[in-house]
N, CA, C and O atoms as a printed pandas DataFrame, in Angstrom:
     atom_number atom_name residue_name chain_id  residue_number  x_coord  y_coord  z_coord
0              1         N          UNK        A               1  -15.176    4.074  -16.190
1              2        CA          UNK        A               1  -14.691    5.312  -15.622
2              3         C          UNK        A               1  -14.014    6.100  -16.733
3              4         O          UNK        A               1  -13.017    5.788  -17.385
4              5         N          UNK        A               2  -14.738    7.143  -16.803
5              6        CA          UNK        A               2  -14.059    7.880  -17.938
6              7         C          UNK        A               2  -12.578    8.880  -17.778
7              8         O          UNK        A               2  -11.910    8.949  -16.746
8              9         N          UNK        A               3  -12.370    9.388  -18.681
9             10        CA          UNK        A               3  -10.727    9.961  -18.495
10            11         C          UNK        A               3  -11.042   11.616  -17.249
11            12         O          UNK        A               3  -10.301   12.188  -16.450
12            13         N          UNK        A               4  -12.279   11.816  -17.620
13            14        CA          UNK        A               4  -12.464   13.116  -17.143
14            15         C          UNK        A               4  -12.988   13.254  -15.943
15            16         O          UNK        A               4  -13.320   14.282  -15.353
16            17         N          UNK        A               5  -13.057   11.766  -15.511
17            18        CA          UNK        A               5  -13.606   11.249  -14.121
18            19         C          UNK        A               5  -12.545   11.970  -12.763
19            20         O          UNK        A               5  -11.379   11.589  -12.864
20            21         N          UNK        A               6  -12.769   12.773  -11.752
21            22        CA          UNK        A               6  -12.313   13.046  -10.562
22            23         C          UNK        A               6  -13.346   11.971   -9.436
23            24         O          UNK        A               6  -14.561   11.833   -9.577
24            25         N          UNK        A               7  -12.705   11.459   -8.602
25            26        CA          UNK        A               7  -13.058   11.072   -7.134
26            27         C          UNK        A               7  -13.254   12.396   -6.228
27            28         O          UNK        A               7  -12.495   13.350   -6.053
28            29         N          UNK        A               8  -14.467   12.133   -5.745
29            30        CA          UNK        A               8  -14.604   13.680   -4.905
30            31         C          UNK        A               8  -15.224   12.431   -3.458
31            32         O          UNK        A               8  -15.991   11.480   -3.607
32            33         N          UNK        A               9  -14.647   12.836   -2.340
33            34        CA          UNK        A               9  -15.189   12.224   -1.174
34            35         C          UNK        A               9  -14.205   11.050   -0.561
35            36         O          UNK        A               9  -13.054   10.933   -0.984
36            37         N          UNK        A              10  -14.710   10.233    0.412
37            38        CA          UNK        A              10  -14.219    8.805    0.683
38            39         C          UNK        A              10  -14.480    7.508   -0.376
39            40         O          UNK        A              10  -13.567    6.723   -0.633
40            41         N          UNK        A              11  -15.261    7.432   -0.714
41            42        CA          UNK        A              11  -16.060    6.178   -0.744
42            43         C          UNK        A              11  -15.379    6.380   -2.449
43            44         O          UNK        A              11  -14.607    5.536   -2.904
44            45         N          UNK        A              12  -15.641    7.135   -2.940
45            46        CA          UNK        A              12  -15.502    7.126   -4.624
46            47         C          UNK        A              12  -13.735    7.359   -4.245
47            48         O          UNK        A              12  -13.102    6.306   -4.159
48            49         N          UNK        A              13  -13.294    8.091   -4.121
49            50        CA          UNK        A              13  -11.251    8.126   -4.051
50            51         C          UNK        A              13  -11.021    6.697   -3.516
51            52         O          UNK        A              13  -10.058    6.043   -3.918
52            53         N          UNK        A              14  -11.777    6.272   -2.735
53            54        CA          UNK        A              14  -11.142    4.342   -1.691
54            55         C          UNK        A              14  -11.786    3.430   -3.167
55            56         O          UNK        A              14  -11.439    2.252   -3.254
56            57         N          UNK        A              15  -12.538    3.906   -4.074
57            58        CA          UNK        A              15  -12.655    2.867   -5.455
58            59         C          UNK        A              15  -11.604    3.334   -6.281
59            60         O          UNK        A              15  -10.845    2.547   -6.847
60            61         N          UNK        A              16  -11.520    4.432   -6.376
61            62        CA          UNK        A              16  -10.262    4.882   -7.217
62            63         C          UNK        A              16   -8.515    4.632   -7.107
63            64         O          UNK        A              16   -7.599    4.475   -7.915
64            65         N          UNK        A              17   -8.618    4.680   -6.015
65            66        CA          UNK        A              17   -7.511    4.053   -5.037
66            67         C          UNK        A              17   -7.146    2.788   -5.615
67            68         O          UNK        A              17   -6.182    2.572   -6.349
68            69         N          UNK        A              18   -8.167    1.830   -5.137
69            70        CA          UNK        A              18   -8.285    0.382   -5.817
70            71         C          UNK        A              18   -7.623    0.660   -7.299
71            72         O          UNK        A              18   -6.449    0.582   -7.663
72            73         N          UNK        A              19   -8.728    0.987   -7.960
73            74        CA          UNK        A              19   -7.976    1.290   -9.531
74            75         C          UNK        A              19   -6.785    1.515   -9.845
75            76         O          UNK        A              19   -6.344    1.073  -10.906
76            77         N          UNK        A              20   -5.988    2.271   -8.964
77            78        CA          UNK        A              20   -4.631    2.712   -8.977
78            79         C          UNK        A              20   -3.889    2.073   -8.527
79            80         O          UNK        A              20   -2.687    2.095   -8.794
80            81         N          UNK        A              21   -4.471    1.311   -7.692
81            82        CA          UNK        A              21   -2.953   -0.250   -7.127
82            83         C          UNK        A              21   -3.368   -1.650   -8.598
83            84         O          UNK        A              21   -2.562   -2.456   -9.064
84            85         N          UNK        A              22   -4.670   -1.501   -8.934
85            86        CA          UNK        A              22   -4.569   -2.709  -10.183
86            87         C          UNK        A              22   -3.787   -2.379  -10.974
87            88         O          UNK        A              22   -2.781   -3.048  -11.205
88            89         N          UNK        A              23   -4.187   -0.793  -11.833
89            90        CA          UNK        A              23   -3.764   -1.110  -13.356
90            91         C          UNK        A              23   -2.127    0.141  -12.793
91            92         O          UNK        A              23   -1.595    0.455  -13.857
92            93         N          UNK        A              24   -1.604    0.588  -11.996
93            94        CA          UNK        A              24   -0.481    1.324  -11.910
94            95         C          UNK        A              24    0.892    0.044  -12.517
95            96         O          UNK        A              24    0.863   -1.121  -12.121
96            97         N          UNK        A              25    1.761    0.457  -13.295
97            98        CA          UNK        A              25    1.931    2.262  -13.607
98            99         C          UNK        A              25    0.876    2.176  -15.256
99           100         O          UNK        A              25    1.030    3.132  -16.016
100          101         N          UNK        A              26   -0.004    1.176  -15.649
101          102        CA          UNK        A              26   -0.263    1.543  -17.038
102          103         C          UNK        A              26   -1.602    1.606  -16.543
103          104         O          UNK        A              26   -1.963    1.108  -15.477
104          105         N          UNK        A              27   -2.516    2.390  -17.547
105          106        CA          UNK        A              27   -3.537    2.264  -17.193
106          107         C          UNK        A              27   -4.494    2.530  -18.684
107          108         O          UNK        A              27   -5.092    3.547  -19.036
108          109         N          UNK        A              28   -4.372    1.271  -19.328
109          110        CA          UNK        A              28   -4.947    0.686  -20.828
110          111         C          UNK        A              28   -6.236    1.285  -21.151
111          112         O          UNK        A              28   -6.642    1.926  -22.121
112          113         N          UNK        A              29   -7.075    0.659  -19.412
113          114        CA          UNK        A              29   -8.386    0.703  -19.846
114          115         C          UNK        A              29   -9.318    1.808  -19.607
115          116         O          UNK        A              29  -10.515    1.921  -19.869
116          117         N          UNK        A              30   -8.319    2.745  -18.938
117          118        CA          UNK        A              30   -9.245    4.072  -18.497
118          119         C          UNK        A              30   -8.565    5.014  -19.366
119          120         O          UNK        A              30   -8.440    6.123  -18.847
120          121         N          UNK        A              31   -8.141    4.912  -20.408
121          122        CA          UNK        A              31   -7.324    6.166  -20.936
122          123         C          UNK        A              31   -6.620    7.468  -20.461
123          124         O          UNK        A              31   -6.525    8.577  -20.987
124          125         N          UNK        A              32   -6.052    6.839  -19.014
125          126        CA          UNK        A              32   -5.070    7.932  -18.044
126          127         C          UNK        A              32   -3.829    7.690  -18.243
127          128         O          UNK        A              32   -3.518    6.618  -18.763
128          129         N          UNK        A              33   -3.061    8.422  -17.956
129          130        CA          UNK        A              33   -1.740    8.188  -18.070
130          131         C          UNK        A              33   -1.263    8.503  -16.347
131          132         O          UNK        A              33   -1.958    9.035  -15.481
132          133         N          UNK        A              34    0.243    7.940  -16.213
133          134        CA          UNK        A              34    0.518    8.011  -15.168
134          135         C          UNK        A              34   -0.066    8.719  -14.095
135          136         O          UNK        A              34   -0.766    8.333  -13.159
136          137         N          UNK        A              35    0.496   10.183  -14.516
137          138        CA          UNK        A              35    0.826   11.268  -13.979
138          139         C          UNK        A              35   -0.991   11.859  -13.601
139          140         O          UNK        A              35   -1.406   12.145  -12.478
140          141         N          UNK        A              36   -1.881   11.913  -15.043
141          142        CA          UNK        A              36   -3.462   11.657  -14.970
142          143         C          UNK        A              36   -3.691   11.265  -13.314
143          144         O          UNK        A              36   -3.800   12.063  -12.382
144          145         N          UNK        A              37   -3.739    9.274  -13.246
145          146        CA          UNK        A              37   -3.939    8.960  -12.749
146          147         C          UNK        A              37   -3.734    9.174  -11.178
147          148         O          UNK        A              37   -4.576    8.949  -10.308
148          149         N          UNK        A              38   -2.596    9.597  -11.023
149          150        CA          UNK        A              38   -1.883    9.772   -9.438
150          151         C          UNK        A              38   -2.472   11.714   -9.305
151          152         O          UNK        A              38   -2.778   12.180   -8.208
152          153         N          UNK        A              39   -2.509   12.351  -10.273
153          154        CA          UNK        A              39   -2.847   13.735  -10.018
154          155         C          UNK        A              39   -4.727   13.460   -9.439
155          156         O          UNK        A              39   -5.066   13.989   -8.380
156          157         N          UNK        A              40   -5.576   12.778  -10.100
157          158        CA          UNK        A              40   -6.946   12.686   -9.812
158          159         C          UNK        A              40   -6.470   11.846   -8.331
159          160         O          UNK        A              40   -6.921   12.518   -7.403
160          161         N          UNK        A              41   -6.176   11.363   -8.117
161          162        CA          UNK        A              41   -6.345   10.617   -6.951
162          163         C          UNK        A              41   -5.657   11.116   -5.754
163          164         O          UNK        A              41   -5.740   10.510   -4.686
164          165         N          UNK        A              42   -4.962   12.230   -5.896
165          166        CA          UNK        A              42   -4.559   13.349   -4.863
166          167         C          UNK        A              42   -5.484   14.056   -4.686
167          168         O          UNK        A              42   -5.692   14.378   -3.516
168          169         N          UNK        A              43   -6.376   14.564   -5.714
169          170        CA          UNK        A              43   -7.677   15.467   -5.643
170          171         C          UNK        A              43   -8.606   14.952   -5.364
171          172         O          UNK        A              43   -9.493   15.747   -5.056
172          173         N          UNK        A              44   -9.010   13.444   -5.286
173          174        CA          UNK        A              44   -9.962   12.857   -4.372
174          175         C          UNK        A              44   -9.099   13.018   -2.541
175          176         O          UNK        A              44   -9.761   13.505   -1.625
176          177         N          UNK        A              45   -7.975   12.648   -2.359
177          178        CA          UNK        A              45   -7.417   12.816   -1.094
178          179         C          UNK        A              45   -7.962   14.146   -0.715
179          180         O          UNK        A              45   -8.728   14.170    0.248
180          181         N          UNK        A              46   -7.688   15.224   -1.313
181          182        CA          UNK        A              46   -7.321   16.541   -0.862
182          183         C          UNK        A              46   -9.184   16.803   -0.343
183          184         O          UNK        A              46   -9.628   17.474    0.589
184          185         N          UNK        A              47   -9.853   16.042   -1.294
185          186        CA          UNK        A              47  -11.424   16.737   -0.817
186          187         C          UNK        A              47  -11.970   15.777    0.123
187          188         O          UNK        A              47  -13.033   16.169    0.604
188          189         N          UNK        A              48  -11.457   14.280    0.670
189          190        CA          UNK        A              48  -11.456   14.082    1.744
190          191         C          UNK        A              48  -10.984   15.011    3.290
191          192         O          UNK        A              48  -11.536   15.215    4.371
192          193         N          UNK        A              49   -9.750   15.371    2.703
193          194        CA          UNK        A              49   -8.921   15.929    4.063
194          195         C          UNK        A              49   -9.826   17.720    3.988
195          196         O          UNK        A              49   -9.663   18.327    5.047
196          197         N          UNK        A              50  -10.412   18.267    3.251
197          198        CA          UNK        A              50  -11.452   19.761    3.432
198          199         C          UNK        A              50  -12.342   19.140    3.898
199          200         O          UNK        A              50  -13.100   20.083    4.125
200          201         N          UNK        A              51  -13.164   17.798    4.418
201          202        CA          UNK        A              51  -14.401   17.623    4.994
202          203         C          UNK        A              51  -14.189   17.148    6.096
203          204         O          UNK        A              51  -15.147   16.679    6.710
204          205         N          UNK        A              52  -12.777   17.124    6.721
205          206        CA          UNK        A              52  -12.644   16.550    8.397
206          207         C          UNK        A              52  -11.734   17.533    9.107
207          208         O          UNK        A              52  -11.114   18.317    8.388
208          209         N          UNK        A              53  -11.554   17.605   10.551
209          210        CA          UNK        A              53  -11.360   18.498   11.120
210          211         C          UNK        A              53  -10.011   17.547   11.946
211          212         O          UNK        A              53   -8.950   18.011   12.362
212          213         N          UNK        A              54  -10.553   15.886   12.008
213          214        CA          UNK        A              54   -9.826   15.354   12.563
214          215         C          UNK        A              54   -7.815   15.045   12.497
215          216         O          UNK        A              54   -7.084   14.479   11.684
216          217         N          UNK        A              55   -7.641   15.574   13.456
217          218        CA          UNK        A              55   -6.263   16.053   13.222
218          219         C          UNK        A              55   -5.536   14.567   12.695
219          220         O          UNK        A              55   -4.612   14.600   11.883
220          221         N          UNK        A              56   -6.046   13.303   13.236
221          222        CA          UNK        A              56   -5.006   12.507   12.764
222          223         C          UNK        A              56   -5.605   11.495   11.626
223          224         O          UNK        A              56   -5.155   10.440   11.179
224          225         N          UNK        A              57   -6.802   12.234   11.332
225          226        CA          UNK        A              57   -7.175   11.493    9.748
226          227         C          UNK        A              57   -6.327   12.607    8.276
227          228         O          UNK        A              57   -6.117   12.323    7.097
228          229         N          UNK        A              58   -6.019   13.970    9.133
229          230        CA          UNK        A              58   -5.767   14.746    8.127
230          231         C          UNK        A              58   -3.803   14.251    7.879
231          232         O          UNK        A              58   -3.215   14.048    6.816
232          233         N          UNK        A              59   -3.257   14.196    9.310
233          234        CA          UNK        A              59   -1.779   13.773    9.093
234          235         C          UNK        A              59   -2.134   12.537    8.602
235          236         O          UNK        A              59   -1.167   12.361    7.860
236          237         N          UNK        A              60   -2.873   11.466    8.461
237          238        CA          UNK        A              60   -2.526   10.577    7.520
238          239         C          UNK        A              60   -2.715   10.232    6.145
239          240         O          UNK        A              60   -2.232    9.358    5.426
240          241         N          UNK        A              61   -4.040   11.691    5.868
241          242        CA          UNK        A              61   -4.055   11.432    4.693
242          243         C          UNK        A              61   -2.783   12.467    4.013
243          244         O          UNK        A              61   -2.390   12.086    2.910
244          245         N          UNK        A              62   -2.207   13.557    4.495
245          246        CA          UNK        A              62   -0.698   13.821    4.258
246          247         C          UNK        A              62    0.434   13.110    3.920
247          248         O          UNK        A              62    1.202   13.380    2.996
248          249         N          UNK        A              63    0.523   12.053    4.817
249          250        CA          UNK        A              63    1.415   10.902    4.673
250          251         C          UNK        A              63    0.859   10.024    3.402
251          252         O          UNK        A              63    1.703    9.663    2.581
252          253         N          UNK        A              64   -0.273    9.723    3.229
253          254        CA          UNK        A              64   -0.519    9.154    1.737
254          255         C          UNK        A              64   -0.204    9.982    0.370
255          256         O          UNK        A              64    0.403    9.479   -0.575
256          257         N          UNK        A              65   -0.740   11.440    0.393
257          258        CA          UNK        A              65   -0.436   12.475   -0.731
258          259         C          UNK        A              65    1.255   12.389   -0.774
259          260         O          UNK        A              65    1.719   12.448   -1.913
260          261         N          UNK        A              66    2.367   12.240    0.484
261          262        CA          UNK        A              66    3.606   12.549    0.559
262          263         C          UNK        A              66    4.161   10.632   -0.538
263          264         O          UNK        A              66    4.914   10.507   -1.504
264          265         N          UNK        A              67    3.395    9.600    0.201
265          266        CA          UNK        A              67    3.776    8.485   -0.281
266          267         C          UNK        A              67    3.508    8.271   -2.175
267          268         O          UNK        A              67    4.115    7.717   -3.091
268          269         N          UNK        A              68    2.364    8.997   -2.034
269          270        CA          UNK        A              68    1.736    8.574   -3.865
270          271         C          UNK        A              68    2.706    9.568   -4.753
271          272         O          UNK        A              68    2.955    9.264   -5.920
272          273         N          UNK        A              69    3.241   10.760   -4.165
273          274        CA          UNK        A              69    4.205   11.187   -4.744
274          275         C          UNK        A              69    5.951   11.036   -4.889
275          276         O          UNK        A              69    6.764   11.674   -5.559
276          277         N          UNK        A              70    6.093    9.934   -3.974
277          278        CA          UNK        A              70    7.385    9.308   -4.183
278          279         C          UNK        A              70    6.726    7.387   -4.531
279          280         O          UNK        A              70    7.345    6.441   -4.042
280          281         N          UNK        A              71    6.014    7.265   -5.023
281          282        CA          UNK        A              71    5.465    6.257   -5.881
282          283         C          UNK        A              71    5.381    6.122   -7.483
283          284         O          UNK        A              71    5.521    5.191   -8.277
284          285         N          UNK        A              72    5.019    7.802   -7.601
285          286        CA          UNK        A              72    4.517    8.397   -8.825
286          287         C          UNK        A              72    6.298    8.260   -9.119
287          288         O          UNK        A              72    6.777    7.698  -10.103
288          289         N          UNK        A              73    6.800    8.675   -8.423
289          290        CA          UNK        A              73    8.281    9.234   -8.926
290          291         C          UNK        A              73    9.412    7.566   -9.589
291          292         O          UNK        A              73   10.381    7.525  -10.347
292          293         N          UNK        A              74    8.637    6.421   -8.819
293          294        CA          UNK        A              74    8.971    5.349   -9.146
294          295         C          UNK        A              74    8.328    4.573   -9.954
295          296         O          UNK        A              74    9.022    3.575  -10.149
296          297         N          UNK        A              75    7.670    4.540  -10.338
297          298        CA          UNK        A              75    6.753    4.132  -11.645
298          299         C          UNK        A              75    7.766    4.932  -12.964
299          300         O          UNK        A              75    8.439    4.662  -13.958
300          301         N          UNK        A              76    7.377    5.872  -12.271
301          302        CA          UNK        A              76    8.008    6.974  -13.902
302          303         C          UNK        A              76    9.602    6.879  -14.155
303          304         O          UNK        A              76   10.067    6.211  -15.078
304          305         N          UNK        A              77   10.386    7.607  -13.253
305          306        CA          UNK        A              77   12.107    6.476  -12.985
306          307         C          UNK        A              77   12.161    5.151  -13.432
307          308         O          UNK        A              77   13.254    4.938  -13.956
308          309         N          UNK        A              78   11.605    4.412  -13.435
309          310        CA          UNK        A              78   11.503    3.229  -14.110
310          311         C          UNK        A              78   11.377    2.855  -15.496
311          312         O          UNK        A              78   10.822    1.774  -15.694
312          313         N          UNK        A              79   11.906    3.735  -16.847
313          314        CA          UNK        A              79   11.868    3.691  -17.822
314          315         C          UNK        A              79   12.150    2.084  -18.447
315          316         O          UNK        A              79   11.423    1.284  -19.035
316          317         N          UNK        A              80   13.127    2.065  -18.145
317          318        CA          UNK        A              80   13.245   -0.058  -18.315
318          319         C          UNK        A              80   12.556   -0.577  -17.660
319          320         O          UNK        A              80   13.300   -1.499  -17.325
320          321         N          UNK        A              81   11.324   -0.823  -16.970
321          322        CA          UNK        A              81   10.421   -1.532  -16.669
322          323         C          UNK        A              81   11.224   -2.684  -15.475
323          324         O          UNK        A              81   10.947   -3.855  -15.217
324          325         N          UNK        A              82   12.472   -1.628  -14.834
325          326        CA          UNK        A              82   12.563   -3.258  -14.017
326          327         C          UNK        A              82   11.545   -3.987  -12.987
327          328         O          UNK        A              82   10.681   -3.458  -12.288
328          329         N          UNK        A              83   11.750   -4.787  -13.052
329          330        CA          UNK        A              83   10.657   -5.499  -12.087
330          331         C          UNK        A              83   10.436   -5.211  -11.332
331          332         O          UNK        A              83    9.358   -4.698  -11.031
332          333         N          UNK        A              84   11.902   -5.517  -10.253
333          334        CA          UNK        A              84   12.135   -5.666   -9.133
334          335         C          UNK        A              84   11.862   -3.775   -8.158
335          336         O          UNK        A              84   11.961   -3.537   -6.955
336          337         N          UNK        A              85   11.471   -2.681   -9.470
337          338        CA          UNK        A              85   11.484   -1.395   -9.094
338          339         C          UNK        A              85   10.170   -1.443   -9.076
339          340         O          UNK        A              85    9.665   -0.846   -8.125
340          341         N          UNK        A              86    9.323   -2.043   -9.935
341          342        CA          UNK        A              86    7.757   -2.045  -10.234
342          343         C          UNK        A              86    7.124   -2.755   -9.064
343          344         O          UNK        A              86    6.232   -2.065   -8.570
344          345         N          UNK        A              87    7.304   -3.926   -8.460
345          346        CA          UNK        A              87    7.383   -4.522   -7.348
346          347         C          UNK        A              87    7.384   -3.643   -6.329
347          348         O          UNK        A              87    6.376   -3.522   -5.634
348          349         N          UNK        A              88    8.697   -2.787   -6.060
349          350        CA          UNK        A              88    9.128   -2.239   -4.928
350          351         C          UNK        A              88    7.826   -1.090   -4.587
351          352         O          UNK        A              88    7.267   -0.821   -3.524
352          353         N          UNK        A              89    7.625   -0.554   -6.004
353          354        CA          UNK        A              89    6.462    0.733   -5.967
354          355         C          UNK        A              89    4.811    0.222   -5.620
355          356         O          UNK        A              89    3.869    0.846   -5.132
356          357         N          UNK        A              90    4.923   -1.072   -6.065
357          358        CA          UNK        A              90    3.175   -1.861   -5.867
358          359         C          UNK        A              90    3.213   -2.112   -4.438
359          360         O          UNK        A              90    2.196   -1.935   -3.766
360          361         N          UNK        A              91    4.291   -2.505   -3.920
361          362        CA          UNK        A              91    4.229   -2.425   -1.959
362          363         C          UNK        A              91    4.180   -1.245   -1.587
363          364         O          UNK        A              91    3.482   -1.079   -0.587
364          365         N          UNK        A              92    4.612   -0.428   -1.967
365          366        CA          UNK        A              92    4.303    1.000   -1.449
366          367         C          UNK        A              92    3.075    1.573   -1.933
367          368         O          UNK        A              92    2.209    2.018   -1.180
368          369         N          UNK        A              93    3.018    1.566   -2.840
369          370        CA          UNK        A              93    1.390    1.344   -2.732
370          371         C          UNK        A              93    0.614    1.188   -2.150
371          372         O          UNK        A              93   -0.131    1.924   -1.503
372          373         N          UNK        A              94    0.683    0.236   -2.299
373          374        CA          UNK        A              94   -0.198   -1.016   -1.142
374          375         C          UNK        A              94   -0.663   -0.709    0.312
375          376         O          UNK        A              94   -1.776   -0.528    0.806
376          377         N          UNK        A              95    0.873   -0.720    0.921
377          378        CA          UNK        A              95    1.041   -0.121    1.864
378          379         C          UNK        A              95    0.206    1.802    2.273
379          380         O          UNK        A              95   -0.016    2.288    3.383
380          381         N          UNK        A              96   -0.023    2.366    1.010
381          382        CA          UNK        A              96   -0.242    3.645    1.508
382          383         C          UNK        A              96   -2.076    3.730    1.972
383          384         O          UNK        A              96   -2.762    4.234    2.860
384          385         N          UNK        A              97   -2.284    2.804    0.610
385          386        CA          UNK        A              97   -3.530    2.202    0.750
386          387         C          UNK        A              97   -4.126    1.388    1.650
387          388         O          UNK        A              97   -5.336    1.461    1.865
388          389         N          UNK        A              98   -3.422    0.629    2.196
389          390        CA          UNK        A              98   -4.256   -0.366    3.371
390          391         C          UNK        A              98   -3.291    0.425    4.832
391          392         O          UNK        A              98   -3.514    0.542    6.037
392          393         N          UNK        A              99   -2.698    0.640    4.340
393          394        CA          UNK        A              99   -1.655    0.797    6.240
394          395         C          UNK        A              99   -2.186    2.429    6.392
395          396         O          UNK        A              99   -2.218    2.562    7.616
396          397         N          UNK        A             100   -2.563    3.572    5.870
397          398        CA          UNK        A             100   -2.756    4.744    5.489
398          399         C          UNK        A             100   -3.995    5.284    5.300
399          400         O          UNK        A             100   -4.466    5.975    6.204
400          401         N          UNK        A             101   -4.798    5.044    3.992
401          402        CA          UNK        A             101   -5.867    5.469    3.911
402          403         C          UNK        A             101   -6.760    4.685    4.160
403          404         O          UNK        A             101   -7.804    5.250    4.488
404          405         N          UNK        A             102   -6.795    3.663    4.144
405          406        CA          UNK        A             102   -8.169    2.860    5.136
406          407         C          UNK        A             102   -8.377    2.867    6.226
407          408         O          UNK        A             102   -9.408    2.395    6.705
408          409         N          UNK        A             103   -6.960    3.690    7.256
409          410        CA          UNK        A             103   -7.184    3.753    8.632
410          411         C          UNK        A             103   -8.169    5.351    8.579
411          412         O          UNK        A             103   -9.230    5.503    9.184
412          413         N          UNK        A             104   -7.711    6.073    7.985
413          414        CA          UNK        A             104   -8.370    7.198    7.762
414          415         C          UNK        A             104   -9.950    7.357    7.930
415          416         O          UNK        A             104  -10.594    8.254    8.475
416          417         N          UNK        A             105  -10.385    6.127    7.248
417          418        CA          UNK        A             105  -12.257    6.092    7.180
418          419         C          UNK        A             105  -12.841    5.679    8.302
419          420         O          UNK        A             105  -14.023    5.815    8.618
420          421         N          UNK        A             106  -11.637    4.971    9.127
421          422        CA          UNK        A             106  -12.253    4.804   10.413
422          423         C          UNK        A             106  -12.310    6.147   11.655
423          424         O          UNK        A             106  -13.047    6.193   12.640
424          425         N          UNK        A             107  -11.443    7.000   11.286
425          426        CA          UNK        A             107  -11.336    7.888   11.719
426          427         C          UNK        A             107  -12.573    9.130   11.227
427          428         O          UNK        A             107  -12.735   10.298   11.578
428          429         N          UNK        A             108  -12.925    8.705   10.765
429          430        CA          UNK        A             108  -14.006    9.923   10.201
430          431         C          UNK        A             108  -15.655    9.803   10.548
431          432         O          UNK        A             108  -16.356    8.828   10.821
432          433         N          UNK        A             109  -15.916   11.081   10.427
433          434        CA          UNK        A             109  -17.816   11.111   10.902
434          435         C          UNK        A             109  -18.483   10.282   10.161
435          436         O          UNK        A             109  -17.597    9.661    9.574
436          437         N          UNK        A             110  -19.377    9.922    9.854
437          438        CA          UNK        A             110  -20.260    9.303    8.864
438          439         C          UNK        A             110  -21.412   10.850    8.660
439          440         O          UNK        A             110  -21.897   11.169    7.574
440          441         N          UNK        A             111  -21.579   11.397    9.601
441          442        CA          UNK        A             111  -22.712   12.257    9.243
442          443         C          UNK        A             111  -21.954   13.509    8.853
443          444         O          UNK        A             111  -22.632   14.254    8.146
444          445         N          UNK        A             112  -20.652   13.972    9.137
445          446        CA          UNK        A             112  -19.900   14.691    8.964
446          447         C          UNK        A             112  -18.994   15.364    7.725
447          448         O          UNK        A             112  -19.056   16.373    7.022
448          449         N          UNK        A             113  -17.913   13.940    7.915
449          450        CA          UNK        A             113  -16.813   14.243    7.349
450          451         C          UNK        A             113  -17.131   13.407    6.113
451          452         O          UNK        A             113  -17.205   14.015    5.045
452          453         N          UNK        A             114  -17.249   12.611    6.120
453          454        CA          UNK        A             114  -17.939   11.829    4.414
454          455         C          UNK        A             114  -19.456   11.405    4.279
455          456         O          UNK        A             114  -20.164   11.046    5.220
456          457         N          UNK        A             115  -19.857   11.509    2.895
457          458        CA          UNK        A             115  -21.256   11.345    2.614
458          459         C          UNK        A             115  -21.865   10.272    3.058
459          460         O          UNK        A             115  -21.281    9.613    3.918
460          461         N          UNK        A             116  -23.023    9.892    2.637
461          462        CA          UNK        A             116  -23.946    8.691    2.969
462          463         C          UNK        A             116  -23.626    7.530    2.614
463          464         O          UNK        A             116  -23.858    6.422    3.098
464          465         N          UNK        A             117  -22.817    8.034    1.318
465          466        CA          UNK        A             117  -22.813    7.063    0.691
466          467         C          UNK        A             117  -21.116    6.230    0.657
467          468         O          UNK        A             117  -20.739    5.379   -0.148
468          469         N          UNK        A             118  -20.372    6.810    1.772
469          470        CA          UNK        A             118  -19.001    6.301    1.967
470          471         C          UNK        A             118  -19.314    5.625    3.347
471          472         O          UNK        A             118  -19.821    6.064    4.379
472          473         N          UNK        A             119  -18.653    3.957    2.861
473          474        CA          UNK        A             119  -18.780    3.585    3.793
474          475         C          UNK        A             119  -17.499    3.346    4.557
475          476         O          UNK        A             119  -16.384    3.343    4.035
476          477         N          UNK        A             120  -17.776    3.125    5.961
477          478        CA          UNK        A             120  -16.216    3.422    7.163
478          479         C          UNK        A             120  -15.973    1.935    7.756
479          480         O          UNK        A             120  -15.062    1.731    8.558
């Protein structure tokens, strides 16, 4: 995945996603930096939430854009690398990702709201 790589859809932002709970807050092997990383992966959110109409796939993918930005804010606050803060931000994470945006894909069209190639 290159640096200039955007997630556009479900299926490619829910791999990117992934990417962002492994290598957060560093990210060695894709040559992103924090801020990179959490900005592309709002812009995969944001072009999920323009292809559905559904009111409570769109409030939750809100609640994920609201969570990855007080995530982002803890990764980066974290200049001493404490653990126990790095920890605290990988559950929230986690959490935005499995409790948040995976409920989202169930909520969505297949012929609709994401491509062929995202699966729900």
């Amino acid at each position: 995945m290159s640096s200039s790589y955007t997630p556009k859809g479900y299926a490619e932002t829910d791999d990117f996603f992934a990417m962002v709970m492994v290598y957060a807050p560093e990210f060695p092997t894709n040559n992103l930096s924090l801020d990179e990383a959490f900005n592309k992966l709002s812009t995969g959110i944001t072009t999920v939430a323009s292809r559905t109409s559904n009111k409570l796939a769109l409030e939750l993918l809100d609640q994920v854009n609201a969570e990855l930005s007080h995530i982002r804010e803890q990764f980066s606050g974290n200049g001493s690398s404490n653990l126990e803060i790095r920890k605290a931000a990988r559950t929230r994470l986690q959490h935005a990702y499995y409790d948040l945006y995976r409920k989202v894909g169930k909520l969505l069209k297949p012929s609709g709201d994401i491509g062929a190639d995202d699966p729900v």
